[in-house]
BALOBA-1460 file (C-alpha; in Angstrom, 3 decimals):
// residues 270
<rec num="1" residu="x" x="-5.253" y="-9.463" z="51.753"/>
<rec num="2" residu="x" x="-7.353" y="-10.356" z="48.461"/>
<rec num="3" residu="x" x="-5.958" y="-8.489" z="45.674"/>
<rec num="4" residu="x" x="-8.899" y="-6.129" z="44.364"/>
<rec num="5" residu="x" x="-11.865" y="-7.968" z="41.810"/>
<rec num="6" residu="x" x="-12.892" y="-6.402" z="38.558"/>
<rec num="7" residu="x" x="-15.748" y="-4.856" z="40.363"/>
<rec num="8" residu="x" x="-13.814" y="-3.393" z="42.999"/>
<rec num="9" residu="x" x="-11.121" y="-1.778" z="40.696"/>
<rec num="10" residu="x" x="-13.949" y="-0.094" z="38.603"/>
<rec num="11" residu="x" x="-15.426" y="1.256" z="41.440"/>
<rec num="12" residu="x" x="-12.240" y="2.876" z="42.386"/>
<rec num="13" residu="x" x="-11.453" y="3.788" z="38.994"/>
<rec num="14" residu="x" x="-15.013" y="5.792" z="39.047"/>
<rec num="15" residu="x" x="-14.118" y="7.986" z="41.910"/>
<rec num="16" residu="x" x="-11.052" y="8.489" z="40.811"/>
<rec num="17" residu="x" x="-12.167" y="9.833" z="37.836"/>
<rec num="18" residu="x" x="-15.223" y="11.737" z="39.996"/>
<rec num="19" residu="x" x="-12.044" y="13.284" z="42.145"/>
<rec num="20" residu="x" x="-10.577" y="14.597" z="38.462"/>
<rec num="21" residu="x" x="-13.134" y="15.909" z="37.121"/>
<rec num="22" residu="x" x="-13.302" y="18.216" z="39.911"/>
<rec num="23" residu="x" x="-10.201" y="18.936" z="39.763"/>
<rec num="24" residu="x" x="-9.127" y="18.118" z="43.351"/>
<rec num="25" residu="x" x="-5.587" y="16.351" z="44.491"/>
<rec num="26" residu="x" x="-5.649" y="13.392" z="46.445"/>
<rec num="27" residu="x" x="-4.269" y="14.945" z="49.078"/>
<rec num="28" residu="x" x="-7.206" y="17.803" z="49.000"/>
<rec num="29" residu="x" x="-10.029" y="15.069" z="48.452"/>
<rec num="30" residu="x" x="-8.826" y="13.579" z="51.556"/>
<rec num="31" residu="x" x="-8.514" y="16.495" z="53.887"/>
<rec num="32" residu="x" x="-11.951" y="17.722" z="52.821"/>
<rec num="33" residu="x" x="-13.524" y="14.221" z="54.747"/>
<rec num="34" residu="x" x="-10.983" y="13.039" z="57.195"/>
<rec num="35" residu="x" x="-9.042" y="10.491" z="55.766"/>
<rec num="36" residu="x" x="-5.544" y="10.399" z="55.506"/>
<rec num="37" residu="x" x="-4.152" y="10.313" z="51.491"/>
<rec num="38" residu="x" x="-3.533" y="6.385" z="51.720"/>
<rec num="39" residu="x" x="-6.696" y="5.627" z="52.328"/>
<rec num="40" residu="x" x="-7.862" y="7.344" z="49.684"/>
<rec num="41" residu="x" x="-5.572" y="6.123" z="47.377"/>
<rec num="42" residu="x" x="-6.012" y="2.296" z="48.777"/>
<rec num="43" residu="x" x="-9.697" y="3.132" z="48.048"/>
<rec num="44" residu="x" x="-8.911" y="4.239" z="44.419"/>
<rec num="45" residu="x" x="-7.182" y="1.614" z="43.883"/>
<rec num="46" residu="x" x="-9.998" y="-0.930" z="44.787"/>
<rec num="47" residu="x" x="-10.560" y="-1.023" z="48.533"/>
<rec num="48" residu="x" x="-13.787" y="-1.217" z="48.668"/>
<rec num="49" residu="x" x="-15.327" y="1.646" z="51.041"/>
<rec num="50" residu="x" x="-18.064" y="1.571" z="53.597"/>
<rec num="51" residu="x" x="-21.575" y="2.647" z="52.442"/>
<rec num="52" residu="x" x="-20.897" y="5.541" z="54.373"/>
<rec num="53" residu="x" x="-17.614" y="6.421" z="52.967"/>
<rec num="54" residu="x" x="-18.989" y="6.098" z="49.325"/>
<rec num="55" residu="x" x="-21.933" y="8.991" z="50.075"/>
<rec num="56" residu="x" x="-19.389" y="11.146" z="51.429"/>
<rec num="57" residu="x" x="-17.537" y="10.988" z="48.366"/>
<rec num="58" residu="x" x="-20.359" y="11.088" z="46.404"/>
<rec num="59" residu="x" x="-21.452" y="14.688" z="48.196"/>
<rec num="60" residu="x" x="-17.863" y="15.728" z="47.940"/>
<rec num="61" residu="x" x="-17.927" y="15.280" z="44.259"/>
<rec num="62" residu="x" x="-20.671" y="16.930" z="43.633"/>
<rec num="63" residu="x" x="-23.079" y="13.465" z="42.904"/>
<rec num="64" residu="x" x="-26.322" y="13.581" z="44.397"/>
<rec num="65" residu="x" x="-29.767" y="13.096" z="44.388"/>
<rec num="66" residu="x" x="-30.156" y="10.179" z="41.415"/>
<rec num="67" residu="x" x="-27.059" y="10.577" z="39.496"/>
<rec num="68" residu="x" x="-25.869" y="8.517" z="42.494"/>
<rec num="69" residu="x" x="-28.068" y="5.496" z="41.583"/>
<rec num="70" residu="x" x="-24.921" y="4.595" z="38.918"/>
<rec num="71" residu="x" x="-22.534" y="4.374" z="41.375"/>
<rec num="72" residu="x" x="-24.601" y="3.014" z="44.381"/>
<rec num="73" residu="x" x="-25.081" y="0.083" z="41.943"/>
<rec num="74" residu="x" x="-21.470" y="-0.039" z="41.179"/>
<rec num="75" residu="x" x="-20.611" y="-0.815" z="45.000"/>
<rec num="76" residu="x" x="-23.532" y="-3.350" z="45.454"/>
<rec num="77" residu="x" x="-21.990" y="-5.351" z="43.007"/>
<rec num="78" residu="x" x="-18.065" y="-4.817" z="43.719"/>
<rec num="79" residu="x" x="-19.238" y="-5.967" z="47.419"/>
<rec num="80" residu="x" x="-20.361" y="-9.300" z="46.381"/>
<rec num="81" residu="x" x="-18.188" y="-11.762" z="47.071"/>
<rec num="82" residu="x" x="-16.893" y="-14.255" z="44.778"/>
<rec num="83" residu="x" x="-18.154" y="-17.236" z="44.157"/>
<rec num="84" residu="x" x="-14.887" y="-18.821" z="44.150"/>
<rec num="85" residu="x" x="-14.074" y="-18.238" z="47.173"/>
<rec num="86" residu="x" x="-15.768" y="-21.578" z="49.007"/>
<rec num="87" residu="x" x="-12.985" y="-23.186" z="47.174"/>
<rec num="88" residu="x" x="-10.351" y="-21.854" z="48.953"/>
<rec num="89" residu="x" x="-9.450" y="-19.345" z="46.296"/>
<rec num="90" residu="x" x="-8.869" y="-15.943" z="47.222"/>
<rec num="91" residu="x" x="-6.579" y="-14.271" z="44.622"/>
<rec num="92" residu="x" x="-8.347" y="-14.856" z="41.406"/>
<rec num="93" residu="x" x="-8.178" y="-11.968" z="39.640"/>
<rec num="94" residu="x" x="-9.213" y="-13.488" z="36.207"/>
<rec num="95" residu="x" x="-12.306" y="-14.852" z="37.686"/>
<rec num="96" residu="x" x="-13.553" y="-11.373" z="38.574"/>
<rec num="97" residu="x" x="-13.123" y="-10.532" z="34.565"/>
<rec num="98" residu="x" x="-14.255" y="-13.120" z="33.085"/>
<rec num="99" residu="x" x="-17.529" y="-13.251" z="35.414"/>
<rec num="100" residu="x" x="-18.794" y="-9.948" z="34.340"/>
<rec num="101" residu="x" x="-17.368" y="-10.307" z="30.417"/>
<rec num="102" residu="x" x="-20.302" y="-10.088" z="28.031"/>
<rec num="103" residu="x" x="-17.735" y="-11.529" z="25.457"/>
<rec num="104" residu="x" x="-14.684" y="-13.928" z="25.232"/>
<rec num="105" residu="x" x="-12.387" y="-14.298" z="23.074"/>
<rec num="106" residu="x" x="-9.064" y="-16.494" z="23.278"/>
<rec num="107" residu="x" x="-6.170" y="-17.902" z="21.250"/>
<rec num="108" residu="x" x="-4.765" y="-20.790" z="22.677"/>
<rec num="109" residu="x" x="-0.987" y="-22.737" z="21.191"/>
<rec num="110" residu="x" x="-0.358" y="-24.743" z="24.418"/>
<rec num="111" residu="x" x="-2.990" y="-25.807" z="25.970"/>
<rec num="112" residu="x" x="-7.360" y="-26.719" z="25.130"/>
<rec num="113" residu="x" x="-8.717" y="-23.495" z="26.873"/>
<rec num="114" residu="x" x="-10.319" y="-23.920" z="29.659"/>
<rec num="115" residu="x" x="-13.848" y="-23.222" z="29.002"/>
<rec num="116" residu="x" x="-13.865" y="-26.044" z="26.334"/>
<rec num="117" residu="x" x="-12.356" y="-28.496" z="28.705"/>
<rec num="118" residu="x" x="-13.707" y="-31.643" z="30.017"/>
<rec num="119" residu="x" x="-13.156" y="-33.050" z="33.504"/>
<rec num="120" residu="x" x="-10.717" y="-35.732" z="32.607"/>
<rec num="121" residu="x" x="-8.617" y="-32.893" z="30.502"/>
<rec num="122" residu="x" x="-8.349" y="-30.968" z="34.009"/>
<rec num="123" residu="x" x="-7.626" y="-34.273" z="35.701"/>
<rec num="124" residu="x" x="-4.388" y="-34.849" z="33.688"/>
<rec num="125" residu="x" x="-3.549" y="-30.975" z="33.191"/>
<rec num="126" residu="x" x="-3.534" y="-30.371" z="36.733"/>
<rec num="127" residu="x" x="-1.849" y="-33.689" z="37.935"/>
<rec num="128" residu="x" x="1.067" y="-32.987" z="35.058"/>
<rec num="129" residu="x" x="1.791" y="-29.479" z="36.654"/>
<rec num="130" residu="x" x="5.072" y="-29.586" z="38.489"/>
<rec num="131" residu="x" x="3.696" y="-28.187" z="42.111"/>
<rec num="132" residu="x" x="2.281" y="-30.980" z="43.838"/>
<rec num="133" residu="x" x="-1.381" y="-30.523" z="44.965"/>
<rec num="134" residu="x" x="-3.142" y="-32.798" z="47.185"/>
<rec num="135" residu="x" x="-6.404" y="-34.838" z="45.634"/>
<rec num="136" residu="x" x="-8.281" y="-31.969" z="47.579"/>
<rec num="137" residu="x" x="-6.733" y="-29.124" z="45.899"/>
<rec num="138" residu="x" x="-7.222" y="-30.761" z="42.276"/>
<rec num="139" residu="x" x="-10.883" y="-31.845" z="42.764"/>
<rec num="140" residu="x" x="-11.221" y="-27.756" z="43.795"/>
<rec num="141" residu="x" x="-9.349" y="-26.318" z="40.423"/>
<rec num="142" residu="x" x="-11.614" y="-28.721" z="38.473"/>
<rec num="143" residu="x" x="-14.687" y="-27.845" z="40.059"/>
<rec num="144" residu="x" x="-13.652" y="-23.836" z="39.323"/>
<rec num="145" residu="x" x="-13.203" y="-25.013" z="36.113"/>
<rec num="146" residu="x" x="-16.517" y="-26.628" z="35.591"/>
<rec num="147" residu="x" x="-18.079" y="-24.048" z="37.187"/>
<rec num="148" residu="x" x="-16.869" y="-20.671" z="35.001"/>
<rec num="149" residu="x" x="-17.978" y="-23.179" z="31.994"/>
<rec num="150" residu="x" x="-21.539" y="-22.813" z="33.575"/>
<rec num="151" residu="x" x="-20.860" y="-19.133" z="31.428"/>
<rec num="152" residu="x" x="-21.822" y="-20.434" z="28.260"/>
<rec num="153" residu="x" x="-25.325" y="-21.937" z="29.172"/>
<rec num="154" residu="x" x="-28.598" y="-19.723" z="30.150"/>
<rec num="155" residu="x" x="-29.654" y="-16.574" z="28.878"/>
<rec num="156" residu="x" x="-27.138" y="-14.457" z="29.983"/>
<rec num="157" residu="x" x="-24.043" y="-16.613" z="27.955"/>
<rec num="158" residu="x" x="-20.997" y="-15.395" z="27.181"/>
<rec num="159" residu="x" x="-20.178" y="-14.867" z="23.581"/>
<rec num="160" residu="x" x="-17.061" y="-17.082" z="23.141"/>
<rec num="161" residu="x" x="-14.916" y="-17.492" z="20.546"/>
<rec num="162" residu="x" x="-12.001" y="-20.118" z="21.036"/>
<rec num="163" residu="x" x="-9.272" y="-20.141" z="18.376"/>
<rec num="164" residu="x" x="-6.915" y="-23.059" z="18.796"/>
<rec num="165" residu="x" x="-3.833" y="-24.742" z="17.360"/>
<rec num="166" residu="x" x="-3.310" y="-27.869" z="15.825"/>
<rec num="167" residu="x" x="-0.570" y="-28.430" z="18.127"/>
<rec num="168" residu="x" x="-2.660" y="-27.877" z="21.042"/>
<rec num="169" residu="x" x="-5.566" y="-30.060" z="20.261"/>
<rec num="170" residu="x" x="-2.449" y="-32.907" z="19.341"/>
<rec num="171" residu="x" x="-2.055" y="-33.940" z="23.289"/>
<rec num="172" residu="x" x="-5.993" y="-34.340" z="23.659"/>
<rec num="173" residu="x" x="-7.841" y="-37.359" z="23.338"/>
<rec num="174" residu="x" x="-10.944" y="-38.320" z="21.405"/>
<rec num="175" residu="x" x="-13.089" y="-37.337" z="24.344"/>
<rec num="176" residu="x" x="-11.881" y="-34.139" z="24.938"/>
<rec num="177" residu="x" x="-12.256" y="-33.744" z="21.104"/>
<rec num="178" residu="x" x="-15.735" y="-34.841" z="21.156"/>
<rec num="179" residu="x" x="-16.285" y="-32.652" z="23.910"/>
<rec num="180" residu="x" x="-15.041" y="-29.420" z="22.087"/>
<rec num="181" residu="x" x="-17.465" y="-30.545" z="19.587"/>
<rec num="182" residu="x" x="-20.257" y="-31.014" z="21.729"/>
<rec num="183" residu="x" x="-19.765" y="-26.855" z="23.197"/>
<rec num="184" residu="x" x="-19.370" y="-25.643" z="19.633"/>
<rec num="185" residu="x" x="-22.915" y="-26.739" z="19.121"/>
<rec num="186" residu="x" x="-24.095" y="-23.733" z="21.289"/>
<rec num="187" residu="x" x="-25.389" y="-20.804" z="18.881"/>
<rec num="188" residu="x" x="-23.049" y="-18.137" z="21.603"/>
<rec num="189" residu="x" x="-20.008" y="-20.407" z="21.063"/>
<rec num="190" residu="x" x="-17.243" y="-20.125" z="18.218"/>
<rec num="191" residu="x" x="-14.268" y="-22.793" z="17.657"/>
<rec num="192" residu="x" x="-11.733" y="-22.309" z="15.292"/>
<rec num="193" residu="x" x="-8.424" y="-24.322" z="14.388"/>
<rec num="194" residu="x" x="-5.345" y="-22.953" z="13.442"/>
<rec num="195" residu="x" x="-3.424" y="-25.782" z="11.296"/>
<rec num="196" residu="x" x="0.401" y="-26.569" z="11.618"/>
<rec num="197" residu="x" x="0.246" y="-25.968" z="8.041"/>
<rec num="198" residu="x" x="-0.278" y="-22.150" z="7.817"/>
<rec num="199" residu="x" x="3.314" y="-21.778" z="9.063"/>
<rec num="200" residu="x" x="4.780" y="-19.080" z="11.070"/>
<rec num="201" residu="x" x="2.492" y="-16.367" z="12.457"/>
<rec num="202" residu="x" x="1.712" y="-14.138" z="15.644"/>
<rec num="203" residu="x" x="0.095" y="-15.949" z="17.382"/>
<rec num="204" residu="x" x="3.161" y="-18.376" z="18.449"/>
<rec num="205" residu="x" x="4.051" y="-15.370" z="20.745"/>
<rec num="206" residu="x" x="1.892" y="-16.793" z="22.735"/>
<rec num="207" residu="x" x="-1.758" y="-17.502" z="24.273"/>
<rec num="208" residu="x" x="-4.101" y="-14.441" z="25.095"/>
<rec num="209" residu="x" x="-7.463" y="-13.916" z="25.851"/>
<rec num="210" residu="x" x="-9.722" y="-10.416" z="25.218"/>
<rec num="211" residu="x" x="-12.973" y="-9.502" z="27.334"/>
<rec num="212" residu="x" x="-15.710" y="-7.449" z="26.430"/>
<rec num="213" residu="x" x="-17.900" y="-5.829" z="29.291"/>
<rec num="214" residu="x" x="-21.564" y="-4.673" z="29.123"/>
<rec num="215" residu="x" x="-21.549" y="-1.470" z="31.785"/>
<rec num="216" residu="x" x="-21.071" y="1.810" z="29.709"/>
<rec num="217" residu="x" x="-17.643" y="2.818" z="30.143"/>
<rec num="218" residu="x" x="-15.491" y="-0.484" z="30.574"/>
<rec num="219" residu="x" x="-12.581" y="-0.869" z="28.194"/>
<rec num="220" residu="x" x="-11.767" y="-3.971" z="26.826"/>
<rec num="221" residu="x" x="-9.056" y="-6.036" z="28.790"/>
<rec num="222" residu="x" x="-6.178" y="-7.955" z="27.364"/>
<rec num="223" residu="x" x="-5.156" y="-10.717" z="29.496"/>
<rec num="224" residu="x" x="-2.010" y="-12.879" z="29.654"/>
<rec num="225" residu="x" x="-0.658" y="-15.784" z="31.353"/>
<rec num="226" residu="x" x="3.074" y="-16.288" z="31.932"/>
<rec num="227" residu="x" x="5.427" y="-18.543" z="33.676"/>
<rec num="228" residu="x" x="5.343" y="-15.740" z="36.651"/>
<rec num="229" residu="x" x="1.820" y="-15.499" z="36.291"/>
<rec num="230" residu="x" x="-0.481" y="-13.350" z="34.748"/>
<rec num="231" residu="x" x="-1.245" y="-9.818" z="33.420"/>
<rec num="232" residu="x" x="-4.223" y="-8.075" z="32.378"/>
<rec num="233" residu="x" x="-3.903" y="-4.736" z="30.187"/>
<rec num="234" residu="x" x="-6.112" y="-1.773" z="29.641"/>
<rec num="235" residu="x" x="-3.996" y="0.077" z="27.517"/>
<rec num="236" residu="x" x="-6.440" y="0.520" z="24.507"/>
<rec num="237" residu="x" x="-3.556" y="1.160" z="21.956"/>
<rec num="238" residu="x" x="-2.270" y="-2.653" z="22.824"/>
<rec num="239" residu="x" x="-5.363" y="-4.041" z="23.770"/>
<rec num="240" residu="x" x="-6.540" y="-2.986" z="20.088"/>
<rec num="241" residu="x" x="-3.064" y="-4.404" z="18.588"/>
<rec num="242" residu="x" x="-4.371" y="-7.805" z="19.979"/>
<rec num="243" residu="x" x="-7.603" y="-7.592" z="18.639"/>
<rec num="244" residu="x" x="-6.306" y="-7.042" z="15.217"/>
<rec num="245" residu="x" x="-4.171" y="-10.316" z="15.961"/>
<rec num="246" residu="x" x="-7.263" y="-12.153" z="16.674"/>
<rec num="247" residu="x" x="-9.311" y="-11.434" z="13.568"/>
<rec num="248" residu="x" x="-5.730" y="-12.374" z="11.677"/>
<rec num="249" residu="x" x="-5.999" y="-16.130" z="13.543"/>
<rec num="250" residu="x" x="-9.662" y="-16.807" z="12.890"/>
<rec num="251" residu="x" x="-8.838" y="-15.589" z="9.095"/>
<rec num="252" residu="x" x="-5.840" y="-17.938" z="9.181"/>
<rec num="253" residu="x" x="-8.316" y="-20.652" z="10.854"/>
<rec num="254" residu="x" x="-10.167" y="-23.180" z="9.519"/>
<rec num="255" residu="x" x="-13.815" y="-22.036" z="9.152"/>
<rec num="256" residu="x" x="-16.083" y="-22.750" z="12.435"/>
<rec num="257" residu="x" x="-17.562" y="-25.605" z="9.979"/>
<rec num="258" residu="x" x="-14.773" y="-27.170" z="8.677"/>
<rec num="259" residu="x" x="-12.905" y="-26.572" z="12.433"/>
<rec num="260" residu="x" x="-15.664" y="-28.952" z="13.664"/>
<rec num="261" residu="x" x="-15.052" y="-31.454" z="10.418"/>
<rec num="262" residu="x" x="-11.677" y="-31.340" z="11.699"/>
<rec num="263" residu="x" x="-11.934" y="-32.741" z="15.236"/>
<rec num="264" residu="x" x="-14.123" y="-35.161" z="14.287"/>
<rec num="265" residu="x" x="-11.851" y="-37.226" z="11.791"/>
<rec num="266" residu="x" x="-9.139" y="-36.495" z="14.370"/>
<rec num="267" residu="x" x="-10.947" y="-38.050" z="17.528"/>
<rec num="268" residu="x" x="-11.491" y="-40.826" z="15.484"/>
<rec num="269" residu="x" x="-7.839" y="-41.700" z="15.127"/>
<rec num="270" residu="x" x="-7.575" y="-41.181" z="18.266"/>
């Protein structure tokens, strides 16, 4: 089974919280309509329910009339299904964050992020990984690729901010360079370089990424890849630690103008 999307978690999250407030165990909540406690808690955890099954939880908590317009909207979107999925891609759980984000913002040390990417970039990332995709499976991650970059055009772009090392932008060539360029021209878009020069700082723990949502009451997310694969974090305590990291890097940076001054004189020595 798909593992939960964004949507689908905050909509459990909400009656969850709906359940709390009125001070009922899981175990009561689920006598009062029938269900047995896993279902409930499957459902809390981002099982998506039946339109049916929502109302009854809706009554149960006391919601009615149009204070249940919030949450009837909440499960009209969590029931849509990804876009992603004609590609043969199920479990993508950063997808489902980073479709409803209102703002991005990423450090990257290894690797040109992949909003900023051009096809030829993914071509050679992809083909370089160690698990061996067919042609089929390659032309698919690309296409994903090209088509969360679709983000940053139209009037509902992302606000993106991409801070980058010098070390990372080393292995690319002038095109990609050019190309990184060519998206920092958009007025929603901010790239930033981190030179080998300013020595030893935080961010070589690594590459993370922060989202920013638009519905009233969604946290910020921290969100981490690793060699096992990849995490994303609520907790606001270290979700705020990471956001102070950030605004260290882009003061560490090179200034968005001289960032772009940058990349050009290095794609042309390349």
């Amino acid at each position: 089974m798909a593992e939960p999307t964004f949507r689908q978690r905050r909509l459990g999250e909400a009656l969850q919280q709906l359940r709390e407030r009125n001070g009922m165990s899981q175990r009561e909540a689920a006598e009062r309509i029938d269900y047995n406690i896993q279902k409930l808690s499957r459902i809390e955890n981002g099982q998506l329910p039946d339109i049916h099954a929502l109302r009854a939880m809706l009554d149960m908590y006391g919601v009615i009339g149009d204070e249940e317009e919030p949450y009837l909207e909440m499960w009209n979107r969590a029931k849509e299904k990804g876009w992603w999925r004609p590609y043969g891609r199920d479990t993508l759980g950063y997808l489902s964050l980073e479709q409803d984000a209102s703002v991005i913002k990423t450090f990257q040390c290894l690797h040109i992020p992949g909003m900023v990417q051009s096809r030829s970039y993914m071509r050679a990332l992809f083909a370089s990984s160690r698990t061996q995709r067919s042609e089929k499976a390659i032309s698919n991650l690309i296409e994903i690729r090209v088509r969360r970059q679709e983000r940053l055009f139209g009037d509902n772009a992302v606000r993106y901010h991409a801070i980058i090392t010098e070390s990372a932008l080393r292995h690319a060539g002038g095109e990609q360079l050019l190309h990184i360029n060519k998206i920092g021209l958009l007025p929603n878009v901010t790239i930033q370089v981190v030179l080998d020069m300013a020595g030893l700082h935080d961010g070589l723990n690594g590459p993370f990424t922060l989202l920013e949502f638009p519905y009233t009451g969604d946290p910020q997310v921290l969100y981490v890849e690793h060699a096992g694969g990849s995490v994303h974090i609520e907790d606001p305590e270290r979700v705020q630690a990471s956001s102070l990291t950030f605004k260290h890097l882009s003061k560490l940076a090179l200034t968005p103008e001289e960032s772009v001054a940058w990349i050009e004189r290095s794609a042309a020595e390349r």
